[in-house]
N, C-alpha and C positions, 0 to 999 in steps of 0.2 A: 519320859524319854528312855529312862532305865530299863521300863516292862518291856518295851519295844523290842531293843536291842538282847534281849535277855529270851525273850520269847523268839527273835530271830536266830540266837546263836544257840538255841534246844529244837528249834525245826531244821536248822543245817544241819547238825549231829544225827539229826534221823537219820539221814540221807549215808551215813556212814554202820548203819545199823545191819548186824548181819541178817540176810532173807532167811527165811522158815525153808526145812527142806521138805515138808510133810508137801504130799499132792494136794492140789488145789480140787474140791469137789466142782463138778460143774453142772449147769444147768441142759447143757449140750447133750451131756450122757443120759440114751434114754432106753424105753423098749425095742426099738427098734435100729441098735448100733452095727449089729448082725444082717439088717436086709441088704439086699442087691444094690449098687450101687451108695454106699457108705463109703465116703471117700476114702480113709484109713484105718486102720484098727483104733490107733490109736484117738483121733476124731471121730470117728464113729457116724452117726446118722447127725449130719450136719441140719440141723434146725437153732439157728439163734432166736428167732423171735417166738419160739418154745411152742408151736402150732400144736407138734405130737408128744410132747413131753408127757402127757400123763396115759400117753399107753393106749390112746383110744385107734384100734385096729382099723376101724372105719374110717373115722374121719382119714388115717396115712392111706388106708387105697384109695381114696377119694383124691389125696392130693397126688399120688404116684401117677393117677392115672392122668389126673389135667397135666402132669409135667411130661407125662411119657405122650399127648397130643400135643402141646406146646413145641416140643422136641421134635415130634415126626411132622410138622406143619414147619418150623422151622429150617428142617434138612431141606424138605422140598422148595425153599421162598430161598435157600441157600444157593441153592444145585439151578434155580431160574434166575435168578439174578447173575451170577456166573455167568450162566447160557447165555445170556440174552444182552449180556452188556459189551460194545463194541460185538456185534454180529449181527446178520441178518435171522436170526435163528426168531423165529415167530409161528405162533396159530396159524393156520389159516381164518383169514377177516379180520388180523390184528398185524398184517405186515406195515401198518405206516403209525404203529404204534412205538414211542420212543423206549428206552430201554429206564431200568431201574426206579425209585421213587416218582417221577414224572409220569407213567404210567399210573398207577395211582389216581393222579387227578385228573387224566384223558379217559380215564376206561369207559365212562357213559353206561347210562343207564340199560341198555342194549346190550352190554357184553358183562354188565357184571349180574343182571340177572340169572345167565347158565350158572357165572360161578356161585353164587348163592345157591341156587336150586341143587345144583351137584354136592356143595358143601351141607346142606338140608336133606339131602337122599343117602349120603353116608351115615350122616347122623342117625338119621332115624333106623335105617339096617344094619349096620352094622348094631354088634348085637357084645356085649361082656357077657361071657362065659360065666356061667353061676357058680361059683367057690373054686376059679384059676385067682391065673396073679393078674395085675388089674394090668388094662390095656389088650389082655387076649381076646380076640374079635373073633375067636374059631368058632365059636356058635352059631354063627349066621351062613348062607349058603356060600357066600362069596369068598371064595381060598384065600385066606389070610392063616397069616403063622410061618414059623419057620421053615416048613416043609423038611425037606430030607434032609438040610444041614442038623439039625436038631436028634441025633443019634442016641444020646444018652442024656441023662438029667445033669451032667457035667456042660454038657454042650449047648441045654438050653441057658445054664446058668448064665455059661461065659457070653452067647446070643444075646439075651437079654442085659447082660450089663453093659458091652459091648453100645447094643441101640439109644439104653440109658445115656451113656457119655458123650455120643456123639447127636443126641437130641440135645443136651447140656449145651455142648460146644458149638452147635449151631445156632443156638437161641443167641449169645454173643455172638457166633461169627453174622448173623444177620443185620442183628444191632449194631455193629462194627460197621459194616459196611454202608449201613444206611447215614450214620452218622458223618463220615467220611466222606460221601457222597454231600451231603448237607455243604460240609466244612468248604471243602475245593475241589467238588465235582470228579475224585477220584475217589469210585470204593476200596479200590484195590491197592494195598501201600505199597508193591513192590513193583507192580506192570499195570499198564492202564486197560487190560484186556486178558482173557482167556481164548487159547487156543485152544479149539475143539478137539477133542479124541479122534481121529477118525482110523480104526485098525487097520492095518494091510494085511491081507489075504495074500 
């Protein structure tokens, strides 16, 4: 009973033990703390489960590039979902189709062929630029890229990290919504609908 108590009352004194002020090394900090979209200097190139840790160039444009498609698939499933919930906003030959996650399980075989076949014909043409940063499709005939906002290599940078963040933040804002929809049929926490833009002229 003595060790007990004795061994309890040198694990509570730990707790009163001053911290080390030396920096902690991390596993986080790697080759690639510097690229575009690294959240902070300080944080650096955010990999916890250490994918790029050991500096392999490849394997990180491999993964920038599924995140930088993730991301721009995401904006687009963001910006429709929006559109389409509470409005009549619809294809045409998808007007009595319902809005958000429901849709999904009505689409039939009939209409989600185009979209496959559409999503199968980008794939295959569009085309990565052999030694750009990954996700440039300027290679192939079809005008993609920044076009004339992209001035200086300052301007693609800030373009480019700009698309990075808001492909991030879509991938949750999608998930968000979807989940919320699940929860109580409201994606939206603040209104149950979006009001379309429509500009005056």
């Amino acid at each position: 009973m003595k060790s007990v108590l004795v061994t309890a009352l040198i694990g509570s004194a730990a707790a009163f033990a001053p911290a080390t002020n030396g920096k902690a090394s991390t596993a986080l900090k790697g080759a690639f703390d510097n690229e575009i979209g690294a959240a902070s200097p300080e944080l650096g190139c955010w990999d916890p489960l250490g994918y790029v840790t050991d500096g392999n160039q490849e394997r990180f444009d491999h993964l920038r590039g599924v995140e930088l498609k993730h991301g721009r698939i995401a904006m687009l499933a963001t910006w429709g979902y929006a559109t389409t919930w509470g409005t009549g906003v619809r294809f045409p030959g998808c007007e009595d189709f319902p809005a958000g996650h429901e849709a999904v399980l009505k689409i039939g075989t009939e209409n989600l062929i185009p979209v496959l076949l559409t999503a199968g014909f980008l794939e295959i043409t569009w085309k990565q630029k052999e030694g750009s940063f990954p996700g440039d499709f300027s290679a192939t005939s079809f005008p993609v890229g920044f076009g004339n906002y992209a001035r200086s290599e300052q301007d693609m940078i800030d373009l480019r990290t700009r698309e990075l963040n808001n492909g991030r933040a879509a991938q949750m804002g999608i998930l968000g919504m979807m989940v919320h929809e699940q929860l109580d049929g409201k994606p939206f926490i603040f209104f149950d609908h979006f009001d379309i833009y429509t500009p005056s002229f």
